[in-house]
N, C-alpha and C positions, 0 to 999 in steps of 0.2 A: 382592299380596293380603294383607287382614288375616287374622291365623292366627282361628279360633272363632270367626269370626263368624255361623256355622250351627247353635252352640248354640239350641237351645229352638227349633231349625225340625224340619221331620220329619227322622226321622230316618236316611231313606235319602241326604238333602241330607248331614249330619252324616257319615253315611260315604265317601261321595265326599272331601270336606271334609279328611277324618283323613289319608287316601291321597296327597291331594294335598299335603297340608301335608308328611306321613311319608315320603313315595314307599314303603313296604314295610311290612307288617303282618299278623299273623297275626289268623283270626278272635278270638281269643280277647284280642288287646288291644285291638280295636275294642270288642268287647261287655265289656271293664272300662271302658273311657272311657266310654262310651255310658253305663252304667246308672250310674256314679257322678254324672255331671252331669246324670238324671233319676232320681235316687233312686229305681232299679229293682231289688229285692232277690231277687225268686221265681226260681226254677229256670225257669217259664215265661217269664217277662222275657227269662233272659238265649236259651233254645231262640227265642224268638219272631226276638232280634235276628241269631242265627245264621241263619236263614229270610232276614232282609231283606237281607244279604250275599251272599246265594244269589243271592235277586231281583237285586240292583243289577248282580252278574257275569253274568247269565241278558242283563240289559240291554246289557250292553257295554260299562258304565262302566269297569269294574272287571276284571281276569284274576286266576286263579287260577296260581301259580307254582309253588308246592311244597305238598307234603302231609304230614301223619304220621299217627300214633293215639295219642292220650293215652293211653298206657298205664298210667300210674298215679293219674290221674285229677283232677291238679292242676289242670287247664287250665281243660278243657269238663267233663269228667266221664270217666271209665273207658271203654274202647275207644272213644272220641267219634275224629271224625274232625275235625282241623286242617288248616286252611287256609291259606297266606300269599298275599296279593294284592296285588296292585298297580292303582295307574290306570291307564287307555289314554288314546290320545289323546280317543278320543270323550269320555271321563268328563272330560280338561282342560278342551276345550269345553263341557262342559253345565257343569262350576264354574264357568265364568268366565261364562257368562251367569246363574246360578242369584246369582253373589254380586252382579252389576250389577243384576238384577232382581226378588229373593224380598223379598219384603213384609217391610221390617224389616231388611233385613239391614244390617249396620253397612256403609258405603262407604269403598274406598279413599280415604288421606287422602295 
């Protein structure tokens, strides 16, 4: 697969995407990729994309592995709760048809 080629697609494709390229990820570096390659700055921005993380593991794409609390509030923000995920097999499958099939998307060369 090409790595980014889900940039500038929605942005739950984009997460899958990150998981699969990464294999392991905490919320918190998905939503710095995320908002820097959609120049997303607001505090709302980045809670919104922590929401769609939720969604895409709610799906089954994705599991959640480990947890913490930003205690000091570098991450997410002060007592926020972190996350690190991973893909499942189902989330393999919906990439590898999401990349042979999303409008746009760059094809394997």
């Amino acid at each position: 697969m090409t790595k980014n080629q889900m940039v500038c697609k929605p942005i739950k494709f984009r997460i899958i995407e990150l998981l699969m390229d990464d294999g392991e990820l905490w919320n918190y570096e998905i939503i710095d990729t995320v908002t820097k390659e959609n120049n997303q700055t607001s505090t709302f921005q980045r809670n919104d994309l922590n929401f769609d993380c939720i969604e895409v593991a709610a799906s089954g794409f994705i599991e959640a592995i480990d947890s913490a609390v930003d205690e000091d509030g570098s991450k997410l923000g002060k007592d926020r709760l972190l996350t690190k995920y991973k893909i499942t097999d189902l989330g393999k499958a919906e990439y590898k048809w999401l990349a042979a099939n999303a409008k746009g998307a760059k094809k394997e060369t």
